[in-house]
mmCIF entry with sequence, helices, sheets and N, C-alpha, C, O atoms, coordinates in Angstrom:
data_MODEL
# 
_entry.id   MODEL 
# 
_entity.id                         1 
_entity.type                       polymer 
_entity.pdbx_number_of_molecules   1 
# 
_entity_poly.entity_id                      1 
_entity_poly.type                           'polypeptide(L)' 
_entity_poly.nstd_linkage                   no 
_entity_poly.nstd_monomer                   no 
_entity_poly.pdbx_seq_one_letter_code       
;(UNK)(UNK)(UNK)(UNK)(UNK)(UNK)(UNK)(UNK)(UNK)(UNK)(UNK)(UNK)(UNK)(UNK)(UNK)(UNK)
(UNK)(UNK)(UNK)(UNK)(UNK)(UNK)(UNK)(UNK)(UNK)(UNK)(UNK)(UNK)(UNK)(UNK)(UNK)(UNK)
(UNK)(UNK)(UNK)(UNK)(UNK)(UNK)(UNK)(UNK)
;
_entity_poly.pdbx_seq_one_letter_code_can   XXXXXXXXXXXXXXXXXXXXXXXXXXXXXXXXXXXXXXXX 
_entity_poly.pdbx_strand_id                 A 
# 
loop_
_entity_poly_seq.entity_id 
_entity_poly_seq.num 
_entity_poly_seq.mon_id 
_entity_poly_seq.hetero 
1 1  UNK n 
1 2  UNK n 
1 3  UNK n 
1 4  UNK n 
1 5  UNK n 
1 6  UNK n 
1 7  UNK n 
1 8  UNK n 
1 9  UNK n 
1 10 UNK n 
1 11 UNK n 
1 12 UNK n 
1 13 UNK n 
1 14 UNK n 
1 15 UNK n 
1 16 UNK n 
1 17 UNK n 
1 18 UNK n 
1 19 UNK n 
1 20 UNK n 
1 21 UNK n 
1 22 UNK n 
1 23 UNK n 
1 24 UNK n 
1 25 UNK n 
1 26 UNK n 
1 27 UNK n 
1 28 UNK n 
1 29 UNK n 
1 30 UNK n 
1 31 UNK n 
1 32 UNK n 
1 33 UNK n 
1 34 UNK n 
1 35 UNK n 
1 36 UNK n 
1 37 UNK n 
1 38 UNK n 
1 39 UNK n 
1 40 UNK n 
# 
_struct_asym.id          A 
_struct_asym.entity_id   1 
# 
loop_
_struct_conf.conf_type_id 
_struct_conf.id 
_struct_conf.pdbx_PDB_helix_id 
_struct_conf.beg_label_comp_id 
_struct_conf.beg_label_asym_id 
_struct_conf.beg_label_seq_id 
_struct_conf.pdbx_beg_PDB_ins_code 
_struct_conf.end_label_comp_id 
_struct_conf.end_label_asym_id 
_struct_conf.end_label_seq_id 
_struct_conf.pdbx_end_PDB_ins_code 
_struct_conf.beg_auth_comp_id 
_struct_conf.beg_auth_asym_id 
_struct_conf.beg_auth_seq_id 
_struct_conf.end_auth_comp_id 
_struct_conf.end_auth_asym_id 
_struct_conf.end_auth_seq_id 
_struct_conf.pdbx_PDB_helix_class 
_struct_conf.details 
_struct_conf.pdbx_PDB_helix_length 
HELX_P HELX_P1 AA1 UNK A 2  ? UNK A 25 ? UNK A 2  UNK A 25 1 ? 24 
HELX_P HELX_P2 AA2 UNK A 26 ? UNK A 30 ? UNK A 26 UNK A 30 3 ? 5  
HELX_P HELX_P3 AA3 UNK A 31 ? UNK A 39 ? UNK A 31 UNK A 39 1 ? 9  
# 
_struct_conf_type.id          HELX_P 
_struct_conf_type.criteria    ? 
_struct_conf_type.reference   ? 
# 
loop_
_atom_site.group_PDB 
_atom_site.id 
_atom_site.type_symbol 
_atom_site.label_atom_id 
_atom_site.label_alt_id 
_atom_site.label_comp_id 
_atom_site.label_asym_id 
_atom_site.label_entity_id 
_atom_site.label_seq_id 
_atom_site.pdbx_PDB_ins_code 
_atom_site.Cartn_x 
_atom_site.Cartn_y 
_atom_site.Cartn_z 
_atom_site.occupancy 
_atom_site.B_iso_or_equiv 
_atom_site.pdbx_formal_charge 
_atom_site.auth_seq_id 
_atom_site.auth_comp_id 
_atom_site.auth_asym_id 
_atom_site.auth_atom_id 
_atom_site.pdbx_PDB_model_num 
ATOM 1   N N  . UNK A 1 1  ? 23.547  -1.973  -28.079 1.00 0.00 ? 1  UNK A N  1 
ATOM 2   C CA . UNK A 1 1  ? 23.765  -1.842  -26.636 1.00 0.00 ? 1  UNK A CA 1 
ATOM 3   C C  . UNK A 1 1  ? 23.309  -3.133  -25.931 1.00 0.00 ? 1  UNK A C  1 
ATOM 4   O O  . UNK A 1 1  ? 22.109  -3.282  -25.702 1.00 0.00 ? 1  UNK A O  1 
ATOM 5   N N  . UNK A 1 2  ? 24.192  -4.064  -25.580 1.00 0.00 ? 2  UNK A N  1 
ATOM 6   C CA . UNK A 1 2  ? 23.569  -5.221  -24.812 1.00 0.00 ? 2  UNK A CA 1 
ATOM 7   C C  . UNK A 1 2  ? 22.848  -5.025  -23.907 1.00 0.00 ? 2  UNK A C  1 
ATOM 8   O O  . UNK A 1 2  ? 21.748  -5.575  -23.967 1.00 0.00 ? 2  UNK A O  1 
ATOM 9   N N  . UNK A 1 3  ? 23.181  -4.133  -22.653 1.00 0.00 ? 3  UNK A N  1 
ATOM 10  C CA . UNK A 1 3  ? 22.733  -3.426  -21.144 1.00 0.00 ? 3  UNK A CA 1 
ATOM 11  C C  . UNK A 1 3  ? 20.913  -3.346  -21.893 1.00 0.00 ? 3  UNK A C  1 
ATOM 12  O O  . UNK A 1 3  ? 20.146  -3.879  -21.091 1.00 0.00 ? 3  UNK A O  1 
ATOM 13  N N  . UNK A 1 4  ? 20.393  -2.986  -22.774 1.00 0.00 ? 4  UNK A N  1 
ATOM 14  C CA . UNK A 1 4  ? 18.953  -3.053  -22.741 1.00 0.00 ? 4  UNK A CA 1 
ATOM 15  C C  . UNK A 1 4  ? 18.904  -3.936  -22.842 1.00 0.00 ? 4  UNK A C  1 
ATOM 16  O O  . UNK A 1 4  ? 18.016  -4.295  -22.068 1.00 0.00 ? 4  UNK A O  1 
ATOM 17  N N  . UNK A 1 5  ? 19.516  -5.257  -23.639 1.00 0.00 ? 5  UNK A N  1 
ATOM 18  C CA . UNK A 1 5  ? 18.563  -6.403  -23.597 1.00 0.00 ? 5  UNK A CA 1 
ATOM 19  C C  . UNK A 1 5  ? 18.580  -7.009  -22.252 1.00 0.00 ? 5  UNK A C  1 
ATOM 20  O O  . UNK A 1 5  ? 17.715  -7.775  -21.828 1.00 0.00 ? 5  UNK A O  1 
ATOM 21  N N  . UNK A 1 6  ? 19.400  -6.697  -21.748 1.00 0.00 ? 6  UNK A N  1 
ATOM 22  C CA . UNK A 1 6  ? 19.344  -6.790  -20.111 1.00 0.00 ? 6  UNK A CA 1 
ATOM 23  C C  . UNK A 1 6  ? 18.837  -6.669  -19.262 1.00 0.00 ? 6  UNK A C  1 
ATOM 24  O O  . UNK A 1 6  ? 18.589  -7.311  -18.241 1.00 0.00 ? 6  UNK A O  1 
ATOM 25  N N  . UNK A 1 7  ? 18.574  -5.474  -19.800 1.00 0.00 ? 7  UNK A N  1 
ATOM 26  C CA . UNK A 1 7  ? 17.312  -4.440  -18.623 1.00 0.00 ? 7  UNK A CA 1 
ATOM 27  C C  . UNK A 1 7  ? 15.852  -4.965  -19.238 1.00 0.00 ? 7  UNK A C  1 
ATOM 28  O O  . UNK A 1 7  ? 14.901  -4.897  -18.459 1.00 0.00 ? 7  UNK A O  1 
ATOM 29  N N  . UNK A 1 8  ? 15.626  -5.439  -20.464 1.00 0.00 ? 8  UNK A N  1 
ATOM 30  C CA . UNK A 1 8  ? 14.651  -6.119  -20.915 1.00 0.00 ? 8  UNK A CA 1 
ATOM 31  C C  . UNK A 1 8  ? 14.193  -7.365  -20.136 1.00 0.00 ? 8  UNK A C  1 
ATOM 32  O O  . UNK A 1 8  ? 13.174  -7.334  -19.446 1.00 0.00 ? 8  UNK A O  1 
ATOM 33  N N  . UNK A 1 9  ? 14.948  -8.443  -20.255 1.00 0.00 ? 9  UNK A N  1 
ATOM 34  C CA . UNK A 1 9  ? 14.690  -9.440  -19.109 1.00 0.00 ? 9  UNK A CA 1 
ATOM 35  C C  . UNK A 1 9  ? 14.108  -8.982  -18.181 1.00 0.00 ? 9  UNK A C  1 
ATOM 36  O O  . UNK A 1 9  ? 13.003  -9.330  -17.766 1.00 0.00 ? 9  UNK A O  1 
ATOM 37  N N  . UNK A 1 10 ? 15.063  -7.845  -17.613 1.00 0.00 ? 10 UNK A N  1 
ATOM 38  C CA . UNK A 1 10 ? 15.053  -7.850  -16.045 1.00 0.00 ? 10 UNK A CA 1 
ATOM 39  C C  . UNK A 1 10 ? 13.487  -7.701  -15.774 1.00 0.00 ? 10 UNK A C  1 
ATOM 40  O O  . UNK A 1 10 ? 12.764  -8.266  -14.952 1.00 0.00 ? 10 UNK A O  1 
ATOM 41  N N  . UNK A 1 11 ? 13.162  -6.558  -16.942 1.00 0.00 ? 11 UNK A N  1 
ATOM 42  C CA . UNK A 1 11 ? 12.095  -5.902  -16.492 1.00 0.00 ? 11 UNK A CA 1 
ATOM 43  C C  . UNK A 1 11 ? 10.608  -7.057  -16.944 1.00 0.00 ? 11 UNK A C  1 
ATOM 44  O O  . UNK A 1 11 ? 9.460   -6.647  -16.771 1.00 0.00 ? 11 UNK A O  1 
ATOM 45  N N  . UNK A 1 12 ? 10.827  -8.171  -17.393 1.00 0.00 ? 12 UNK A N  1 
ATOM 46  C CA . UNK A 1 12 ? 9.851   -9.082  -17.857 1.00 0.00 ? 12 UNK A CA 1 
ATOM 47  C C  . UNK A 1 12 ? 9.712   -9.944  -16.612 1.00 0.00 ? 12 UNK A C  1 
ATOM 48  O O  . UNK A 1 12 ? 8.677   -10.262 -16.027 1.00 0.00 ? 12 UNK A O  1 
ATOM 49  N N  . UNK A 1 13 ? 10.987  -10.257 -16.329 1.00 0.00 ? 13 UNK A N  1 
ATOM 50  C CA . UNK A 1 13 ? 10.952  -11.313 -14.935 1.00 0.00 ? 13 UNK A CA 1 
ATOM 51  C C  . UNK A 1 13 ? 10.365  -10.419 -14.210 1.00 0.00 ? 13 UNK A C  1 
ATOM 52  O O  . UNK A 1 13 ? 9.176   -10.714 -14.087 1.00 0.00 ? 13 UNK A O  1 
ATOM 53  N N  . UNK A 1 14 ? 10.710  -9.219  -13.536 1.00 0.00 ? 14 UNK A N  1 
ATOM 54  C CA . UNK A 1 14 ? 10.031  -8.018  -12.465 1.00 0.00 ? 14 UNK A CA 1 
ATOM 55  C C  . UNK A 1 14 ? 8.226   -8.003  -12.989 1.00 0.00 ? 14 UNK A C  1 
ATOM 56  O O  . UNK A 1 14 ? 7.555   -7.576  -12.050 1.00 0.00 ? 14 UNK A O  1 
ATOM 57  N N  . UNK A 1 15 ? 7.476   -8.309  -14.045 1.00 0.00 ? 15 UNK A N  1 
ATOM 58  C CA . UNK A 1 15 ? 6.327   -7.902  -13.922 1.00 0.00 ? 15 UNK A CA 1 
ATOM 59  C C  . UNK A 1 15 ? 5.692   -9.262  -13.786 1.00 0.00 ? 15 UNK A C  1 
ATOM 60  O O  . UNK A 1 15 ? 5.005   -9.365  -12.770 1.00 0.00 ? 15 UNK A O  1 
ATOM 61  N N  . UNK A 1 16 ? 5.757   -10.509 -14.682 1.00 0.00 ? 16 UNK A N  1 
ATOM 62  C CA . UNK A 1 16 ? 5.810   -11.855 -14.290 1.00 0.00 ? 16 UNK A CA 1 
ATOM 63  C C  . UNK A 1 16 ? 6.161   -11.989 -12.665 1.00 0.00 ? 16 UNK A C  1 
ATOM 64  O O  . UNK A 1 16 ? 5.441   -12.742 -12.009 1.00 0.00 ? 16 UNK A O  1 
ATOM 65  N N  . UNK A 1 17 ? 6.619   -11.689 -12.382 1.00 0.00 ? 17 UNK A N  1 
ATOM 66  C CA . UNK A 1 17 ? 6.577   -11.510 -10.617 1.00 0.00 ? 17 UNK A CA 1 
ATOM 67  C C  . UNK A 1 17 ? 5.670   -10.626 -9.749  1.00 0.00 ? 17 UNK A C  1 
ATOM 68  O O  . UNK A 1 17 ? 5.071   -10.933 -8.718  1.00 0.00 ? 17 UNK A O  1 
ATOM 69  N N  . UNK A 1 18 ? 5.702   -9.652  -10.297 1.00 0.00 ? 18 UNK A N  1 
ATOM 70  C CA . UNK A 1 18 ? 4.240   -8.741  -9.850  1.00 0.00 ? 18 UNK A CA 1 
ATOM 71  C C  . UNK A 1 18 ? 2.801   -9.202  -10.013 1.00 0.00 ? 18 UNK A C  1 
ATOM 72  O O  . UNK A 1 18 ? 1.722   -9.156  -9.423  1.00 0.00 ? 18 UNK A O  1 
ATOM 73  N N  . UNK A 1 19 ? 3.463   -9.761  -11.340 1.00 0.00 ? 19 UNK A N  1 
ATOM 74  C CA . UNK A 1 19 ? 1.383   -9.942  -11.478 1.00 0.00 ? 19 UNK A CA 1 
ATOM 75  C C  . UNK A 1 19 ? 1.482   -11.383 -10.507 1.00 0.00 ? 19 UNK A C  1 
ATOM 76  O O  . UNK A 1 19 ? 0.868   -11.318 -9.442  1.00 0.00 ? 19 UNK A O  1 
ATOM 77  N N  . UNK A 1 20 ? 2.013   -12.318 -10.724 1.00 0.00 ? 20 UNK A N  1 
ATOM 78  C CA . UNK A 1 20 ? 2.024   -13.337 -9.259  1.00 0.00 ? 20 UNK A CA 1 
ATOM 79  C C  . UNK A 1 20 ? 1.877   -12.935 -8.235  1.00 0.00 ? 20 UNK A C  1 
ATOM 80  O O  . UNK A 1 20 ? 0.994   -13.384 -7.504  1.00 0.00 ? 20 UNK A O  1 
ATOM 81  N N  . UNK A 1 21 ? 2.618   -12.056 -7.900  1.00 0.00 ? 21 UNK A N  1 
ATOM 82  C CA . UNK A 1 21 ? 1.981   -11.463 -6.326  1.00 0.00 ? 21 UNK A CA 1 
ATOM 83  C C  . UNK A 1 21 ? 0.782   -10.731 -6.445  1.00 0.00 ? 21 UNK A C  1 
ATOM 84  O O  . UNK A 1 21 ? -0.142  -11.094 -5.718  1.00 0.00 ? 21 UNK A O  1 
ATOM 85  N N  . UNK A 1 22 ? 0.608   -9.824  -7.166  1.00 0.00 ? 22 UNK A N  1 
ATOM 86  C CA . UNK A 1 22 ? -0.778  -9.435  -7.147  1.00 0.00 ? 22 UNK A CA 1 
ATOM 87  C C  . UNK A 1 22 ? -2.350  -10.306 -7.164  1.00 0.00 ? 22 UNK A C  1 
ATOM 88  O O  . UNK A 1 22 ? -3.433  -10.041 -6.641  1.00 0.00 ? 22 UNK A O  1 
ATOM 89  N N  . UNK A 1 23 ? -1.855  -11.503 -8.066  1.00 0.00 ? 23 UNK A N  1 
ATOM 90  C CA . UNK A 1 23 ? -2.943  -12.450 -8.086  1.00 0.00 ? 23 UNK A CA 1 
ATOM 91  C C  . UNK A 1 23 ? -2.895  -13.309 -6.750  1.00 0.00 ? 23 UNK A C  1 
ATOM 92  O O  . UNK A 1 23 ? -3.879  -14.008 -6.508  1.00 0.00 ? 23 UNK A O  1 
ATOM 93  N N  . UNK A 1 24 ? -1.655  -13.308 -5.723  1.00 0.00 ? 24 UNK A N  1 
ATOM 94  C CA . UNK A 1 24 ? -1.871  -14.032 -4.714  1.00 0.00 ? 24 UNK A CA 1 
ATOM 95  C C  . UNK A 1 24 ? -2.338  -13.039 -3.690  1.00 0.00 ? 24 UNK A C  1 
ATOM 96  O O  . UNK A 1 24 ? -3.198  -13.511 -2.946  1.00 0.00 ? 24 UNK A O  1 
ATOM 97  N N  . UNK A 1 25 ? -1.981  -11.695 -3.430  1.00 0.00 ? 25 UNK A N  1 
ATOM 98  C CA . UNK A 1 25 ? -3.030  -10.864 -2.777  1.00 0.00 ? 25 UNK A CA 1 
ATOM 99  C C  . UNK A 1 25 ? -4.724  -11.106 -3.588  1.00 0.00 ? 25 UNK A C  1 
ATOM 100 O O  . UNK A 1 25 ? -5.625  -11.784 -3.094  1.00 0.00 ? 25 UNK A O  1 
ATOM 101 N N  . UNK A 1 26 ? -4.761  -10.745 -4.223  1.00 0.00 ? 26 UNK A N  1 
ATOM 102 C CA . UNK A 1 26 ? -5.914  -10.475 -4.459  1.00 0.00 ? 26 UNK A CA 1 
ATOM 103 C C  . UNK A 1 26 ? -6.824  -12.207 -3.637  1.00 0.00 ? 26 UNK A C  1 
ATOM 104 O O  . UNK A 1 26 ? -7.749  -12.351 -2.838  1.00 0.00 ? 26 UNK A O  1 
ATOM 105 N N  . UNK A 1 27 ? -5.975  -13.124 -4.346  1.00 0.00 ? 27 UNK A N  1 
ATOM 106 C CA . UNK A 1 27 ? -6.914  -14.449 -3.662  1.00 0.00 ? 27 UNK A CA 1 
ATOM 107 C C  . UNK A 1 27 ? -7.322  -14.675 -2.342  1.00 0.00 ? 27 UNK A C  1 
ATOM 108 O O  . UNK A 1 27 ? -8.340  -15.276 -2.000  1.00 0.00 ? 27 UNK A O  1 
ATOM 109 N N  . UNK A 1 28 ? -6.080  -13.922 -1.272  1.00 0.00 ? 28 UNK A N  1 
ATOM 110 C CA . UNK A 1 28 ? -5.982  -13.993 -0.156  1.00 0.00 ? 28 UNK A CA 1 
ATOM 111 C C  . UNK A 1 28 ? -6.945  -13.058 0.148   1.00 0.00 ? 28 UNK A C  1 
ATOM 112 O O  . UNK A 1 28 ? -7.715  -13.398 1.045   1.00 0.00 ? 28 UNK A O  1 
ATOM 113 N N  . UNK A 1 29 ? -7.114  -12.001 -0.334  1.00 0.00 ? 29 UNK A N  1 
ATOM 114 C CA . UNK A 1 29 ? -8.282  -10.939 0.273   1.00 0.00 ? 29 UNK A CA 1 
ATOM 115 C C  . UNK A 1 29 ? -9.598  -11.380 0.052   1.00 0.00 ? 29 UNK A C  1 
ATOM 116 O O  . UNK A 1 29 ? -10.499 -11.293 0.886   1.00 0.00 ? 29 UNK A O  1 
ATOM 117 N N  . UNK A 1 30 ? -9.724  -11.936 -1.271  1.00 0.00 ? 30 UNK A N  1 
ATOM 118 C CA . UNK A 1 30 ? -11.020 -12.500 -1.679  1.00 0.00 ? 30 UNK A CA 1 
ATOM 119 C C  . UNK A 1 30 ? -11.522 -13.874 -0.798  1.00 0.00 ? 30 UNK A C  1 
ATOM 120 O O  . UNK A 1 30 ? -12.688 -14.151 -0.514  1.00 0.00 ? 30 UNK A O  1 
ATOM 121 N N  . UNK A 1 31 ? -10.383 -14.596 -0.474  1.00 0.00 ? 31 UNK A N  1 
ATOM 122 C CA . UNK A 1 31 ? -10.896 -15.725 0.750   1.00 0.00 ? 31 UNK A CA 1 
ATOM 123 C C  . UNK A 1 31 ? -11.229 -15.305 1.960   1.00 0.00 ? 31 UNK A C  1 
ATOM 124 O O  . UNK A 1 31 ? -12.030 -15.867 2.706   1.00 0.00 ? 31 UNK A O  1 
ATOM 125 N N  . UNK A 1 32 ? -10.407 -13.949 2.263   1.00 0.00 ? 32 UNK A N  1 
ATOM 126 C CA . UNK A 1 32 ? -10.486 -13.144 3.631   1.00 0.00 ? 32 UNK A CA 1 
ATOM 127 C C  . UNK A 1 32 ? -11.896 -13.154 3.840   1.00 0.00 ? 32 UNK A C  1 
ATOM 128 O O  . UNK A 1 32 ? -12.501 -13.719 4.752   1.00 0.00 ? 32 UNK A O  1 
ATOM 129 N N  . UNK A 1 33 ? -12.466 -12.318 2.688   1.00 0.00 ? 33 UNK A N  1 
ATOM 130 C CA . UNK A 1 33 ? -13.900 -11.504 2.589   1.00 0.00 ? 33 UNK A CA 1 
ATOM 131 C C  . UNK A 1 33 ? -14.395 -12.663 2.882   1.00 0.00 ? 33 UNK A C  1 
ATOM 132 O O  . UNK A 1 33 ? -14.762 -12.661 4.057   1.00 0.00 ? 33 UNK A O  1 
ATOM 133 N N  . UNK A 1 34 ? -14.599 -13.768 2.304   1.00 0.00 ? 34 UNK A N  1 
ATOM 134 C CA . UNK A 1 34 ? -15.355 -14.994 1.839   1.00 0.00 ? 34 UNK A CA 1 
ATOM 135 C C  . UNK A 1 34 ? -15.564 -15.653 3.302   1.00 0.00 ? 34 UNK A C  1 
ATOM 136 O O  . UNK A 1 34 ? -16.561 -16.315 3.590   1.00 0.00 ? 34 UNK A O  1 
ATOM 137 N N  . UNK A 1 35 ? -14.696 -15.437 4.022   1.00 0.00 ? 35 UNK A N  1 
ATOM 138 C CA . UNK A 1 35 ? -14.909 -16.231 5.659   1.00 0.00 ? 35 UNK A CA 1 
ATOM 139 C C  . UNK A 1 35 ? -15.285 -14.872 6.168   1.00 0.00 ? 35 UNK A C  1 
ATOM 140 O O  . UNK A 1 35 ? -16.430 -14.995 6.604   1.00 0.00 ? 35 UNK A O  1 
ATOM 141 N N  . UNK A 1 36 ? -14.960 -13.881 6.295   1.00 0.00 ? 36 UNK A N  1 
ATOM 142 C CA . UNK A 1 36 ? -15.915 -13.475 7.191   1.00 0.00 ? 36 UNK A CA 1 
ATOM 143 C C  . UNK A 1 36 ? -17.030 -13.299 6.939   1.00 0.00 ? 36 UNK A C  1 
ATOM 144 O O  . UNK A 1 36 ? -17.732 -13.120 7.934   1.00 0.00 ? 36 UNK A O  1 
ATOM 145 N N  . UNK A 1 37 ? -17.881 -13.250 5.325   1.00 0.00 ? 37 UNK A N  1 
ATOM 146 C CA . UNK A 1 37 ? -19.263 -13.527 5.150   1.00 0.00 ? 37 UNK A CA 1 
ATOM 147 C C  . UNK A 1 37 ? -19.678 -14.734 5.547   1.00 0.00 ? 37 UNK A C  1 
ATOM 148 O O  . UNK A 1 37 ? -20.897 -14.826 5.689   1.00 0.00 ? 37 UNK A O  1 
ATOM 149 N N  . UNK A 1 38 ? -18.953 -15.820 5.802   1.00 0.00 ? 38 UNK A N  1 
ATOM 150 C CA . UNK A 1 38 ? -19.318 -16.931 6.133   1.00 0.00 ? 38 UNK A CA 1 
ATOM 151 C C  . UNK A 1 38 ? -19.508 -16.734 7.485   1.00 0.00 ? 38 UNK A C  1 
ATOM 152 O O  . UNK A 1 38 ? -20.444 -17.325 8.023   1.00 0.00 ? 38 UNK A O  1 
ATOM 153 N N  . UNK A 1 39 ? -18.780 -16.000 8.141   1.00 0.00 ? 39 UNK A N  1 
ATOM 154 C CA . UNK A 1 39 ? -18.788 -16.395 9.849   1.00 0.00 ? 39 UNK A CA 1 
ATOM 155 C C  . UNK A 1 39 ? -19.353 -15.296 10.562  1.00 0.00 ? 39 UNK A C  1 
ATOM 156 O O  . UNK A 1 39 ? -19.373 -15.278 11.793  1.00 0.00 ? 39 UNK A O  1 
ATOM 157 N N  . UNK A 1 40 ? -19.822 -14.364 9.841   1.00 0.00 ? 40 UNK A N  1 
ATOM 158 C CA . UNK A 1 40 ? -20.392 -13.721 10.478  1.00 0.00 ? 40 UNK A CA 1 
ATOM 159 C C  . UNK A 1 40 ? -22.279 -14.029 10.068  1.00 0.00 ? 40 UNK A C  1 
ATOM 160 O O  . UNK A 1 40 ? -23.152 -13.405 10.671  1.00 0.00 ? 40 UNK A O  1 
# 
């Protein structure tokens, strides 16, 4: 069945993309925190 190796990609590029966004939330929240311990 080709259509899985298809859906294989798809689904490798889709988590390789998640975990990128997840690691760029997470940095952004962790700098968030980080200035307002600083500024407050």
């Amino acid at each position: 069945m080709p259509n899985s190796d298809n859906n294989y990609s798809f689904w490798t590029k889709y988590k390789k993309f998640a975990t990128t966004e997840i690691l760029m939330y997470l940095i952004m929240i962790i700098g968030i925190g980080l200035g307002i311990i600083f500024l407050s």
